[in-house]
C-alpha positions as CSV (number, residue, x, y, z in Angstrom):
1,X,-3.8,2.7,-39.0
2,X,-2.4,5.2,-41.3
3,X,1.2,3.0,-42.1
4,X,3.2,0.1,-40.8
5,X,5.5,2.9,-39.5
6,X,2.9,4.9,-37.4
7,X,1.6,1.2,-36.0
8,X,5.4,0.8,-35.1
9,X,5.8,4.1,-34.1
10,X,3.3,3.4,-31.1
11,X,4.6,0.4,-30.1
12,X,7.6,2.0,-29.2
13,X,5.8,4.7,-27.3
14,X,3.3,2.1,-25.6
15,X,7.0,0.1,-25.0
16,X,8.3,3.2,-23.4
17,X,5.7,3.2,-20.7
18,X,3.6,1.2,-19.0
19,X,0.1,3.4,-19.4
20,X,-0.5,5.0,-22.2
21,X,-3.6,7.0,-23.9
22,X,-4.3,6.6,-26.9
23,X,-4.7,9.8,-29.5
24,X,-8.1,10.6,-30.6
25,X,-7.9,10.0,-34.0
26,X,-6.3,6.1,-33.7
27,X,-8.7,5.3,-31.0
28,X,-11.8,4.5,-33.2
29,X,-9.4,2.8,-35.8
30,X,-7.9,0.4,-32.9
31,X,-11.2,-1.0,-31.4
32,X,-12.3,-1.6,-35.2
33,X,-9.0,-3.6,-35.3
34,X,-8.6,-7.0,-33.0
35,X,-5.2,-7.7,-34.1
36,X,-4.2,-4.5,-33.4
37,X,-5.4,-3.9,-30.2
38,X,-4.3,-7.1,-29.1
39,X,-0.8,-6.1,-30.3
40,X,-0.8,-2.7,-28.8
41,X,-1.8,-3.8,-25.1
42,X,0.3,-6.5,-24.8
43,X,3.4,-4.4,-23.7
44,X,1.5,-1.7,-21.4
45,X,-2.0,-0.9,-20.2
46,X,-3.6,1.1,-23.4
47,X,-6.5,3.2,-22.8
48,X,-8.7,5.2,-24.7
49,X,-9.9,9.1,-24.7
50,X,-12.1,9.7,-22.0
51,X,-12.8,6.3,-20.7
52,X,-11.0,3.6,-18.7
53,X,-9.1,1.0,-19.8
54,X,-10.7,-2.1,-21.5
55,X,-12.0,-5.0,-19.6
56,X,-13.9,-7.9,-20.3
57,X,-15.9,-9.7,-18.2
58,X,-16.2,-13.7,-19.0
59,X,-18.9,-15.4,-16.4
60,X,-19.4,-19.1,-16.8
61,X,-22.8,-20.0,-17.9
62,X,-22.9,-22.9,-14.5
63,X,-23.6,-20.2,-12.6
64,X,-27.3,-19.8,-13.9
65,X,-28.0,-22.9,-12.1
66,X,-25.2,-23.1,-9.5
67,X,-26.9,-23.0,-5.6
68,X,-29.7,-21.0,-6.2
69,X,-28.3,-19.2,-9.6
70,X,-27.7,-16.0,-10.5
71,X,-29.7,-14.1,-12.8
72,X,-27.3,-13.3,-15.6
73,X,-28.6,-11.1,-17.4
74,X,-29.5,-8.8,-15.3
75,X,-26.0,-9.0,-14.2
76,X,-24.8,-8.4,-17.8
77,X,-27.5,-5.3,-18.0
78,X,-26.3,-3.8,-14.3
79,X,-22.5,-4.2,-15.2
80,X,-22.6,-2.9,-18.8
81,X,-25.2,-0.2,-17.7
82,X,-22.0,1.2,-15.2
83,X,-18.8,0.2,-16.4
84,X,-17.1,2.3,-19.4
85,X,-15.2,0.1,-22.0
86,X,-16.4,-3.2,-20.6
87,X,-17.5,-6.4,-22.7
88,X,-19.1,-9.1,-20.7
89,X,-19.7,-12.5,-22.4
90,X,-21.5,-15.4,-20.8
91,X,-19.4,-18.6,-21.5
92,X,-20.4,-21.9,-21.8
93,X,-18.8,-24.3,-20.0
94,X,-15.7,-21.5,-19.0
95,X,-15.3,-23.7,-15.5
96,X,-14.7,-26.5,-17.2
97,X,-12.5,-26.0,-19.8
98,X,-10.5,-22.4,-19.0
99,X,-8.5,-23.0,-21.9
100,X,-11.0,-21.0,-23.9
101,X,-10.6,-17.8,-22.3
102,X,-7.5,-17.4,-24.7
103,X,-9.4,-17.9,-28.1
104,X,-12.1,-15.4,-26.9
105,X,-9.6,-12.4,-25.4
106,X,-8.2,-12.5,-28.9
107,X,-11.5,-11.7,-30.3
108,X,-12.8,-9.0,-27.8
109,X,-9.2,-7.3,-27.7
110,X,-9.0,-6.4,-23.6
111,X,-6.5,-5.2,-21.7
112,X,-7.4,-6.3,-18.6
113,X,-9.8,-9.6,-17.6
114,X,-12.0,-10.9,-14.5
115,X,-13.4,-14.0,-14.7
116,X,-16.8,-15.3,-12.7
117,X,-16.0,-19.0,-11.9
118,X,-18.6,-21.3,-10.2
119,X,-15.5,-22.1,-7.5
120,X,-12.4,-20.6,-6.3
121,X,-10.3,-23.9,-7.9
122,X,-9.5,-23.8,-11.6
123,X,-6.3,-25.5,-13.6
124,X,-3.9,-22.1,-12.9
125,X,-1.1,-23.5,-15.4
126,X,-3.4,-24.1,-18.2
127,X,-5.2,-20.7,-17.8
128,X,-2.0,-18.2,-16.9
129,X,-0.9,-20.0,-20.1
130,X,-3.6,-19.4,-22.2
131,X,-3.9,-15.3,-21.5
132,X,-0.2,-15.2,-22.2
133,X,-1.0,-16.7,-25.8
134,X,-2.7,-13.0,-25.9
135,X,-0.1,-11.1,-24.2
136,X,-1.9,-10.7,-21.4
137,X,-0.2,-10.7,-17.8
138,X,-1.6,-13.7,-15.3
139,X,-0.8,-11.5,-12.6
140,X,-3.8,-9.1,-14.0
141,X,-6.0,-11.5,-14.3
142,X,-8.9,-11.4,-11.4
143,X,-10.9,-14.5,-10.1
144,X,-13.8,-14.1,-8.6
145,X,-15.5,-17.3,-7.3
146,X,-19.0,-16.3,-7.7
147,X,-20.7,-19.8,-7.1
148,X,-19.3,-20.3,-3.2
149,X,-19.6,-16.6,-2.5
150,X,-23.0,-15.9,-3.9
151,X,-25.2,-18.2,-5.4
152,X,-24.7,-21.2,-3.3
153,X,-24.9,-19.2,0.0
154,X,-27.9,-16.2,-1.0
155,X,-31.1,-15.7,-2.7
156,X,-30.8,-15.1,-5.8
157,X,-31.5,-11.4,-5.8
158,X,-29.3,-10.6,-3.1
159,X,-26.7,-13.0,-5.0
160,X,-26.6,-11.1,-8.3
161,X,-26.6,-7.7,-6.9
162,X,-23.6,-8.7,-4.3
163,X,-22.1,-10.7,-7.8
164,X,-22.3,-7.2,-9.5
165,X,-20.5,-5.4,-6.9
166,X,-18.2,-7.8,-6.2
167,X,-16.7,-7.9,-10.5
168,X,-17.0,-4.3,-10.4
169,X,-14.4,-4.5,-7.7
170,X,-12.8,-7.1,-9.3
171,X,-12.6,-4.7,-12.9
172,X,-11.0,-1.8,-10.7
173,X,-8.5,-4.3,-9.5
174,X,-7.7,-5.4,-12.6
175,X,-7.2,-2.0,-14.1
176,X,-5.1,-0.6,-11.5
177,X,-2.6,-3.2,-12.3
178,X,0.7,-1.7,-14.0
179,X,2.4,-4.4,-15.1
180,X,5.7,-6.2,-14.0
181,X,8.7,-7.8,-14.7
182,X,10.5,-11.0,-14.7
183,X,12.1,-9.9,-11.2
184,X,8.2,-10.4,-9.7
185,X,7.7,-13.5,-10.7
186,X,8.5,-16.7,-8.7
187,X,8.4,-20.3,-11.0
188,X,6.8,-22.9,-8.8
189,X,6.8,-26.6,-10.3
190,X,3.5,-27.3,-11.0
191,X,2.1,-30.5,-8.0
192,X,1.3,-33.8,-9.6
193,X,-1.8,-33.9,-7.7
194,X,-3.2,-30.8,-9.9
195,X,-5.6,-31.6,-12.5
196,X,-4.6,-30.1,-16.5
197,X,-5.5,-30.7,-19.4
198,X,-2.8,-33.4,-21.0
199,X,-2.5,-31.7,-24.1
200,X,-1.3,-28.6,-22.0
201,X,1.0,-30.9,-19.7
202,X,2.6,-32.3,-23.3
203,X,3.0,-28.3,-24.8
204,X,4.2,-26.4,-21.9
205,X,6.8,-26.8,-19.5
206,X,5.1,-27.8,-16.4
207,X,5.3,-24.9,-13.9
208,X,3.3,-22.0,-12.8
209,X,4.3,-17.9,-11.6
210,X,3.1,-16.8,-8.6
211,X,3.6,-13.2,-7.7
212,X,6.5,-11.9,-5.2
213,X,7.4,-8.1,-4.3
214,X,10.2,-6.5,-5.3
215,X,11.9,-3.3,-4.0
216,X,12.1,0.1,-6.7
217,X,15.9,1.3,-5.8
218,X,14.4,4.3,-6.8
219,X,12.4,5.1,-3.6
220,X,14.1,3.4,-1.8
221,X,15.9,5.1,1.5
222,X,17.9,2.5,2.7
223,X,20.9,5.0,2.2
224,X,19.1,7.4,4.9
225,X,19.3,4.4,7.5
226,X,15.8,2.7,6.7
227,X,15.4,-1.0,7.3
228,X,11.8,-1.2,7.9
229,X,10.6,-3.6,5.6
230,X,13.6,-6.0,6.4
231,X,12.3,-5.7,10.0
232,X,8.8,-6.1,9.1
233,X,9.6,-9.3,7.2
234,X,8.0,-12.3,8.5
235,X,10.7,-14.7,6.8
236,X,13.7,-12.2,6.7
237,X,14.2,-12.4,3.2
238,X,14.7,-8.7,2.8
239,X,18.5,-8.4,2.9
240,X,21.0,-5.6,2.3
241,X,24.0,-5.8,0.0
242,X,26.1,-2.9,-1.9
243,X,23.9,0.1,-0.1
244,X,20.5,-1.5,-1.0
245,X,17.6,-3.6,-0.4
246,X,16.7,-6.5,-2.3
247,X,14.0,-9.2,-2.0
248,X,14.8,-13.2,-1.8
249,X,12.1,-14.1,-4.4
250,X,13.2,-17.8,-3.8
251,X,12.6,-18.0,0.0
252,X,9.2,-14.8,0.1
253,X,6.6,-16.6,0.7
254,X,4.4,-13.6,-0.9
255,X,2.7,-12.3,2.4
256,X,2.4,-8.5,1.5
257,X,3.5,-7.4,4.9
258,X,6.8,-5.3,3.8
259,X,4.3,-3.1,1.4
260,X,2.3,-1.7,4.6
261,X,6.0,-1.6,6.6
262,X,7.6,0.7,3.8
263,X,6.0,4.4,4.2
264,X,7.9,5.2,0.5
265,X,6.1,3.0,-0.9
266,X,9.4,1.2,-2.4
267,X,8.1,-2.0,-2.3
268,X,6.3,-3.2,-5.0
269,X,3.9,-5.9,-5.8
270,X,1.9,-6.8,-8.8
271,X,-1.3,-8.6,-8.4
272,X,-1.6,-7.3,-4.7
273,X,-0.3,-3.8,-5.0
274,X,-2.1,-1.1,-2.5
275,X,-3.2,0.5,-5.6
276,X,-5.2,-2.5,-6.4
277,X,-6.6,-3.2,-3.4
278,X,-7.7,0.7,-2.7
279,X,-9.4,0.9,-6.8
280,X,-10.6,-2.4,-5.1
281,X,-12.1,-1.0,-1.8
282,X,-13.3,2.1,-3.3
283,X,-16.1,0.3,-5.3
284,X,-17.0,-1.5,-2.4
285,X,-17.1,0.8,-0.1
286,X,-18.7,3.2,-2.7
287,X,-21.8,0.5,-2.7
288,X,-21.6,0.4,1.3
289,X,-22.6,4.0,1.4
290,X,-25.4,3.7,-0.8
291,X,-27.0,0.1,0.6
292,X,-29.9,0.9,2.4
293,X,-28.7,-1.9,4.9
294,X,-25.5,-1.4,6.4
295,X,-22.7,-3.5,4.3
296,X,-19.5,-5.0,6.1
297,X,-16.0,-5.4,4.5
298,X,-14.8,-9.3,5.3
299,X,-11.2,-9.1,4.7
300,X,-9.5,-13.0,4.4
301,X,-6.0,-13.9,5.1
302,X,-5.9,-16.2,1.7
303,X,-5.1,-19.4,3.2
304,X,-8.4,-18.7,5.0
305,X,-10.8,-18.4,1.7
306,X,-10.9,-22.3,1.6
307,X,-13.6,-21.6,4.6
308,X,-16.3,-19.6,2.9
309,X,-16.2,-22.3,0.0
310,X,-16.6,-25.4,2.3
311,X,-19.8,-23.4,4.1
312,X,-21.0,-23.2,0.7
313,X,-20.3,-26.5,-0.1
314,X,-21.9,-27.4,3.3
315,X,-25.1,-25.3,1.9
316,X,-24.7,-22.8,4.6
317,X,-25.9,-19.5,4.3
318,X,-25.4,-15.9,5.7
319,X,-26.3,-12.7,5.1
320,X,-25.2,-11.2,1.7
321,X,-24.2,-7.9,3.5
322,X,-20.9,-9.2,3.7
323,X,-18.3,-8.5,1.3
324,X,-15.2,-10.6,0.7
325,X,-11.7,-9.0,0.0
326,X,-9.0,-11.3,0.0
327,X,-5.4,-10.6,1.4
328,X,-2.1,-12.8,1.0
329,X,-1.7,-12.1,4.8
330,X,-3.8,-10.1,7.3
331,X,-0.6,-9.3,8.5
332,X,-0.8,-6.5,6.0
333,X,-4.2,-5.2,6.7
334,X,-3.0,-2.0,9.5
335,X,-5.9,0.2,11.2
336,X,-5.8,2.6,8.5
337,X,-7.6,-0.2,6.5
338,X,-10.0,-0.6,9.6
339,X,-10.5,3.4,9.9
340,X,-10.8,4.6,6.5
341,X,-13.1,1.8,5.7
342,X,-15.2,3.0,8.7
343,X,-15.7,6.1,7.8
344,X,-16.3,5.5,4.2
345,X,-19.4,3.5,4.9
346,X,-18.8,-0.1,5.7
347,X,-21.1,-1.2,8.6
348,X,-18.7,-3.1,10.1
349,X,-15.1,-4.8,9.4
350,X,-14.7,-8.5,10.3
351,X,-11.5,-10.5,9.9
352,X,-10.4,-14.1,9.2
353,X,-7.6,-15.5,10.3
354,X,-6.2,-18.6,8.7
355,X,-6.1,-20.3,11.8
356,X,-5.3,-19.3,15.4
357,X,-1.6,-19.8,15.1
358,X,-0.7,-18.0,11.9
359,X,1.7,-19.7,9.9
360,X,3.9,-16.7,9.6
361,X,4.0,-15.6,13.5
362,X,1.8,-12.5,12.7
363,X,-1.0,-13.3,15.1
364,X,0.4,-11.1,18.0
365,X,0.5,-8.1,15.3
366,X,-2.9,-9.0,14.0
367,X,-4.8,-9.4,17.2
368,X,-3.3,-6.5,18.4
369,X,-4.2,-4.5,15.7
370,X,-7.6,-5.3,16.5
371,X,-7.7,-4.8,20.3
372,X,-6.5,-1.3,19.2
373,X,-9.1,-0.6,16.9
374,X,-11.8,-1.8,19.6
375,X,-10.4,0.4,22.0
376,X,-10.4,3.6,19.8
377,X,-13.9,2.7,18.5
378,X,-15.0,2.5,22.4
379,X,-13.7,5.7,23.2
380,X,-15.0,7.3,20.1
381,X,-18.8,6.2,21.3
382,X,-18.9,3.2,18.9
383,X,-19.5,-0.2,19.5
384,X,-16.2,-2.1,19.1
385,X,-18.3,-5.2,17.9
386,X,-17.9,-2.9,14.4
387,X,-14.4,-4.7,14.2
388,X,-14.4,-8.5,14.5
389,X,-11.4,-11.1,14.2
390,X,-12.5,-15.1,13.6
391,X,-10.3,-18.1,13.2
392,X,-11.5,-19.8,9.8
393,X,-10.8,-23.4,11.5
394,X,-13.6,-21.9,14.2
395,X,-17.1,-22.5,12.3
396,X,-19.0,-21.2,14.8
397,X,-17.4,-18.4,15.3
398,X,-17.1,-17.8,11.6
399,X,-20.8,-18.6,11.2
400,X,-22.1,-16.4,13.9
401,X,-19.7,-13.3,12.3
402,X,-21.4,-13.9,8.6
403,X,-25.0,-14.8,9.8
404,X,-25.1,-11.4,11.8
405,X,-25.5,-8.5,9.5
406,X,-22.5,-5.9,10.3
407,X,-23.9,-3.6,12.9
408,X,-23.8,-0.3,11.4
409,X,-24.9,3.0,12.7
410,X,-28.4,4.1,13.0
411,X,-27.3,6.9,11.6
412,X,-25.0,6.7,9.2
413,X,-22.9,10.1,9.1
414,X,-22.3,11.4,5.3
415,X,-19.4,9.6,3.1
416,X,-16.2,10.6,3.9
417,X,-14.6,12.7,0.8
418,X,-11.2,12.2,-0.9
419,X,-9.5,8.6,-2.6
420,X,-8.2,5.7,-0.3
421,X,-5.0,5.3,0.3
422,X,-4.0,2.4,2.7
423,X,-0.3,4.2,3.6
424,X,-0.8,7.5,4.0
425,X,-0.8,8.1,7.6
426,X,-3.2,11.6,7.3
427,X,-5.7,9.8,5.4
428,X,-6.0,7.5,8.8
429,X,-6.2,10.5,10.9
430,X,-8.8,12.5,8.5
431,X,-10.9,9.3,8.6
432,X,-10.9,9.5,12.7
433,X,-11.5,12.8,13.0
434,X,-14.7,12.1,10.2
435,X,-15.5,9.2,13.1
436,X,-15.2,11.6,15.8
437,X,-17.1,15.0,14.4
438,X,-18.9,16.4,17.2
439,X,-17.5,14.6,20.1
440,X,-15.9,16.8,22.8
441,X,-12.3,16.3,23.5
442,X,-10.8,13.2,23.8
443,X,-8.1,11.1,25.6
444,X,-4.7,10.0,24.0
445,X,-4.8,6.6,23.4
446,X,-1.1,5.2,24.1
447,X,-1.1,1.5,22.4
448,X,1.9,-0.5,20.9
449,X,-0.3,-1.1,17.8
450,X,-1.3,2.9,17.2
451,X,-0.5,3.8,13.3
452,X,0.8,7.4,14.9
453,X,3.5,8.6,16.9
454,X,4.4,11.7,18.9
455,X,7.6,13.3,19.2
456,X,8.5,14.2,22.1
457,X,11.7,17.4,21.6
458,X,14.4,19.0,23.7
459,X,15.3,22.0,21.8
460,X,17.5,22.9,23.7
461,X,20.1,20.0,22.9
462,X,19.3,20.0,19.1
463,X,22.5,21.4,17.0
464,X,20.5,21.6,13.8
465,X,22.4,18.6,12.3
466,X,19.3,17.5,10.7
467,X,20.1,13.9,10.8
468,X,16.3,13.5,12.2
469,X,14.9,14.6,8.8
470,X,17.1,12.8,6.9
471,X,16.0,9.3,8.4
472,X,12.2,10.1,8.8
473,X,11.0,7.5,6.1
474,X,7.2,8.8,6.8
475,X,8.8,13.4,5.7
476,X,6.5,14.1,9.0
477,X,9.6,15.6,9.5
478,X,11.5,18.7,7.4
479,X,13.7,21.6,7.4
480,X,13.2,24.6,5.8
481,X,15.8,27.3,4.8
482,X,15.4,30.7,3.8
483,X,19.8,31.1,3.7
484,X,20.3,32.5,7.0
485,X,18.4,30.1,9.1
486,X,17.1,26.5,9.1
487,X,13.4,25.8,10.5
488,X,13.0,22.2,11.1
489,X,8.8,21.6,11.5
490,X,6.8,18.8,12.7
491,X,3.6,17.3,11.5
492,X,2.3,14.6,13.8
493,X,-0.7,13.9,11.6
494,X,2.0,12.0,9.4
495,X,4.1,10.7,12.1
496,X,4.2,6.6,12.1
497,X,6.2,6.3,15.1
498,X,8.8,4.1,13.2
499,X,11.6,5.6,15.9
500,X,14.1,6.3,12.9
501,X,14.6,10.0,13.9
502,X,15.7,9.0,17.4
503,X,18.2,6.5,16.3
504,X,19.9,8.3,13.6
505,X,19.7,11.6,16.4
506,X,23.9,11.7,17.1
507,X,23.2,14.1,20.2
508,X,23.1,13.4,24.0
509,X,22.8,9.9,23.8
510,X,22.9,7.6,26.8
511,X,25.4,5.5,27.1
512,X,24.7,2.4,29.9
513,X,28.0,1.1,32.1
514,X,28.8,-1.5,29.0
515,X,29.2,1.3,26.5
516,X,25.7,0.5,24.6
517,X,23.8,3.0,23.2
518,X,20.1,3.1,25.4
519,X,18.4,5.9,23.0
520,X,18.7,9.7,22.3
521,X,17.6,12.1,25.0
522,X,16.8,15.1,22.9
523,X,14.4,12.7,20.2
524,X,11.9,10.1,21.9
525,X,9.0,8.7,20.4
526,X,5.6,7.2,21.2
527,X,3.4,4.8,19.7
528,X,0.2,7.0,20.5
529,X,-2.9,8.5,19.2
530,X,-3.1,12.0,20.2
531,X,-5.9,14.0,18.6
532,X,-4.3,17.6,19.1
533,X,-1.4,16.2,16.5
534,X,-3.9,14.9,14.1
535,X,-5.8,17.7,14.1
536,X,-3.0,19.8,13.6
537,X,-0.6,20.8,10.5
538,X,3.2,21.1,10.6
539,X,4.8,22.6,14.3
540,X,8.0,24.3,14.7
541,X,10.2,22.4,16.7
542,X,13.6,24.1,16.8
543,X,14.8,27.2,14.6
544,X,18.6,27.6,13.8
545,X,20.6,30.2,12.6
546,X,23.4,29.6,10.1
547,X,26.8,30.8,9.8
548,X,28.3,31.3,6.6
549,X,32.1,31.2,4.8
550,X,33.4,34.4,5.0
551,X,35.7,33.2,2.4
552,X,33.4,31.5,-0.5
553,X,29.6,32.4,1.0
554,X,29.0,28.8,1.7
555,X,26.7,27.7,4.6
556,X,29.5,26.6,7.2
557,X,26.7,24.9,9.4
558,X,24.1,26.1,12.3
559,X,25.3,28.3,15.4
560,X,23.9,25.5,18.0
561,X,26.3,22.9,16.6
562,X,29.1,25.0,16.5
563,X,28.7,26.2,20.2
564,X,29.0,22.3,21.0
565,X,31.8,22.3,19.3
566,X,33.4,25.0,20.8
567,X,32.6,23.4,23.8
568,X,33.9,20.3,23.0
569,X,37.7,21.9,21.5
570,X,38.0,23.5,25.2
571,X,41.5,24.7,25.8
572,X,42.4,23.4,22.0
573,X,43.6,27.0,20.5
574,X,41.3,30.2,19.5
575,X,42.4,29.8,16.0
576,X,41.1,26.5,15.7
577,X,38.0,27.8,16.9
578,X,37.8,31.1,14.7
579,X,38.6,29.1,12.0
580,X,35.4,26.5,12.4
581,X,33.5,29.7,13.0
582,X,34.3,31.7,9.6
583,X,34.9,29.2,7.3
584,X,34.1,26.7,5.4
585,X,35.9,23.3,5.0
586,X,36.7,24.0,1.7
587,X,38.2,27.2,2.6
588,X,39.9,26.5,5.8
589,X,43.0,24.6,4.7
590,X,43.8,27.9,3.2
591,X,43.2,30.2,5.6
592,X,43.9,28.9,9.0
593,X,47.5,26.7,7.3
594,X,48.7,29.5,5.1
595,X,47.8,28.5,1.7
596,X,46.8,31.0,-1.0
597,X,43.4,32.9,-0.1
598,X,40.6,34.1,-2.5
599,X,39.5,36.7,0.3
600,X,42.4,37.9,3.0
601,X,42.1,37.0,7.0
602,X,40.1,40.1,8.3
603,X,41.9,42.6,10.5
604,X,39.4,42.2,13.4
605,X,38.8,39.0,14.9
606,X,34.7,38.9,15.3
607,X,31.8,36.6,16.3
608,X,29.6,38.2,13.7
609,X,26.1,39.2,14.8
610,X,24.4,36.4,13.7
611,X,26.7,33.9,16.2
612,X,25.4,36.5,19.1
């Protein structure tokens, strides 16, 4: 570094914001520097010119003999040979004492770290402790039991080269993790049954920070009428006070399933963020497409990884085709997951459930889910067998999903182009139509689980008050102006069917004989796949023309809602009415009550050609 005061400088920038790339000519200087770069990534994820941000790779020596071993260095060749910016250092004895990771992430200067454990167990308190010694975040650090999924279940070649994929997920992960803040992080006392280090136990306070999501006010449309992610909410711990949405970190039990339910993507949460898990899937799915035997995604609620660890311990094997990702819930995992996997390569998708009874009542939604994607994979030709649901207290069933390789196509159509993205509705629908190229015309598929919707319109009720776009969380739908009309459009490719546009619709509703409202009849909307929507771009549905002020030029409002008006104010006095129909609220006080006027009442009484 040049000065104290350009070091300090940076800080502040790096402070500022939670990525940042460094400049050219203090990159070489920083990785020559430990301190610094240890100083310098502890507020933000820092990378460098051209490449990604650094990672380091710790693997426990154990696993060289674990099960059948791993072949380590070929694994250190294969990962070094592909990542950019990655260290990877065999440790010895890193499963039995994890306090060392600390001492050796000062040294190597990482951003971001994934560690290769023999087991999925290790002393959490001691370990989030010891990274935060380096200013490192726990919540970025990534796990990644290598013994029970690999080398105790496999051959050994199949186990390293399913190890190598697997931390090269695992280093994605990591590096799509932005940060957080103290409002994401729940304290948990730490259980007395837990094995630490005493030394730790007699240093530290004894407690441990798990993860929770939070809502960003910032994107969040509560004040258009959304309420989806308190719906969604397992627990209802999503509650509403002073116009917006907040998050009981104290009673969230951390299931994920409000981040799928929340099409603005308001709800955030570090260490399972959709941006982690699609950097995630992308690898894998990347390797899928290139396997020469067809590879299966194995997506496990987390309560449910116990089970692939207790076949291991049980020296059980299956075939290495399969790739774990693990979930807080499967709750969150929608057919967009399911889809977009599909047609990105995976062979086949298989599921496991934490037991048949989730603990969090979402084994309607998740089975249903399924049966959905089973019967749109039937009618697309393919066998539904692709998508698979197992109980992980059911070991036969578990077994006979993991000893089968995932079925696959004979022939595998080409990879689907474009990124992942979990919430976005027309990535779902791109990645059926990919599934569907060349098959003739297909049936709608009405189910309550569908991740579309259609609209179905009356234009002739609409008024133009546009309190339809305004609610639709999803923008599938919008109004265009061009000052003298208002176009509202359609695009059922984005459509979730949330049913927000038909509640906040004020027009020709239905009243039953109690007085409650029974729905809008000019908006209704059903949870249904129909391919002539997803293959289509935006639609108009209803085209308005607009009055304006003949006093100030303002836009008074659209000719449809003031004919109801009109209609409405029937026998109430023609002034009234003209003065609704020429000006603006602003304007009408003085006009129509005798007030001063910036423009005099016009001799002629008119309806102007744009109300005819």
């Amino acid at each position: 570094m040049s000065s104290c005061a350009d070091l300090r400088a940076l800080r502040k920038q790096i402070m500022a914001k939670r990525t940042f790339r460094l400049p050219s000519g203090l990159a070489e200087q920083v990785t020559k520097n430990s301190g610094v770069a240890r100083m310098l990534h502890r507020d933000a994820v820092v990378s460098f010119p051209g490449d990604e941000v650094r990672a380091a790779i710790l693997l426990c020596d154990d696993l060289a003999r674990v099960g059948r071993g791993l072949d380590l260095a070929e694994l250190r060749s294969s990962l070094a040979g592909t990542l950019a910016n990655i260290v990877v250092e065999v440790v010895p004895g890193l499963c039995r004492d994890p306090e060392q990771v600390s001492s050796i992430l000062a040294d190597l200067g990482a951003a971001r770290c994934v560690l290769g454990l023999c087991a999925g167990e290790y002393p959490q308190f001691a370990l989030h402790a010891g990274v935060r010694k380096v200013g490192m975040d726990p919540f970025g650090l990534e796990i990644v039991p290598l013994g029970t999924w690999c080398a105790e279940v496999h051959a050994r070649p199949q186990a390293t080269t399913k190890a190598s994929v697997l931390l090269a997920a695992a280093v994605a992960r990591a590096r799509a993790f932005a940060g957080c803040g103290p409002e994401y992080a729940q304290i948990s006392f730490l259980p007395l049954a837990l094995e630490e280090a005493r030394h730790s136990l007699l240093t530290l306070p004894p407690v441990v920070y798990r993860p929770v999501p939070a809502v960003r006010q910032d994107r969040c449309a509560v004040g258009s009428g959304c309420h989806l992610c308190a719906r969604a909410c397992p627990r209802g711990v999503i509650e509403e006070g002073e116009g917006r949405l907040f998050i009981d970190k104290g009673r969230c039990e951390g299931c994920g399933v409000c981040l799928v339910a929340c099409p603005q993507e308001a709800v955030d949460f570090p260490g399972q963020s959709l941006s982690q898990f699609e950097a995630q899937l992308a690898v894998l799915l990347d390797f899928a497409s290139r396997s020469a035997e067809p590879a299966g995604l194995l997506l496990t609620c987390e309560k449910a990884a116990p089970a692939l660890g207790e076949l291991a311990a049980a020296g059980i094997s299956y075939s290495s085709s399969w790739l774990p990702v693990v979930v807080p819930c499967l709750g969150m995992v929608t057919p967009g997951w399911v889809f977009q996997a599909l047609a990105r390569g995976a062979g086949a998708v298989g599921m496991v459930v934490c037991c048949s009874q989730c603990s969090l009542g979402q084994q309607q939604v998740i089975s249903g889910r399924v049966g959905f994607c089973r019967r749109l994979l039937q009618q697309l030709g393919l066998p539904p067998g692709r998508v698979q649901l197992v109980s992980a207290t059911g070991r036969a069933k578990l077994l006979g999903l993991l000893q089968r390789p995932p079925l696959g196509q004979q022939t595998r159509p080409p990879q689907m182009a474009g990124e992942v993205q979990l919430l976005d509705p027309q990535a779902t629908a791109q990645a059926l139509h990919h599934l569907a190229c060349g098959l003739p015309r297909l049936a709608d598929v009405e189910h309550e689980y569908s991740p579309f919707g259609a609209l179905n319109f009356r234009a002739d009720g609409c008024t133009g008050c546009l309190a339809c776009v305004f609610s639709c969380p999803a923008g599938a739908l919008v109004a265009e102006g061009d000052g003298d009309r208002v176009t509202i459009k359609y695009t059922g490719s984005a459509c979730t069917g949330c049913g927000m546009c038909a509640e906040a619709c004020p027009g020709g509703r239905d009243l039953g004989e109690t007085g409650c409202d029974l729905g809008s009849r000019i908006l209704e909307v059903q949870k249904i796949t129909r391919w002539s929507l997803l293959n289509g771009g935006a639609v108009v549905l209803r085209d308005h023309g607009l009055l304006r002020c003949e006093g100030c030029g303002a836009e008074i409002a659209p000719l449809a809602m003031l004919r109801r008006l009109e209609a409405a104010l029937d026998g109430g006095g023609e002034a009234i009415r003209l003065a609704l129909r020429r000006y603006c609220p602003a304007c009408r006080p003085s006009f129509v009550w005798g007030g001063e006027a910036a423009v005099p009442w016009p001799d002629e009484v008119g309806t102007g050609e744009a109300y005819k």
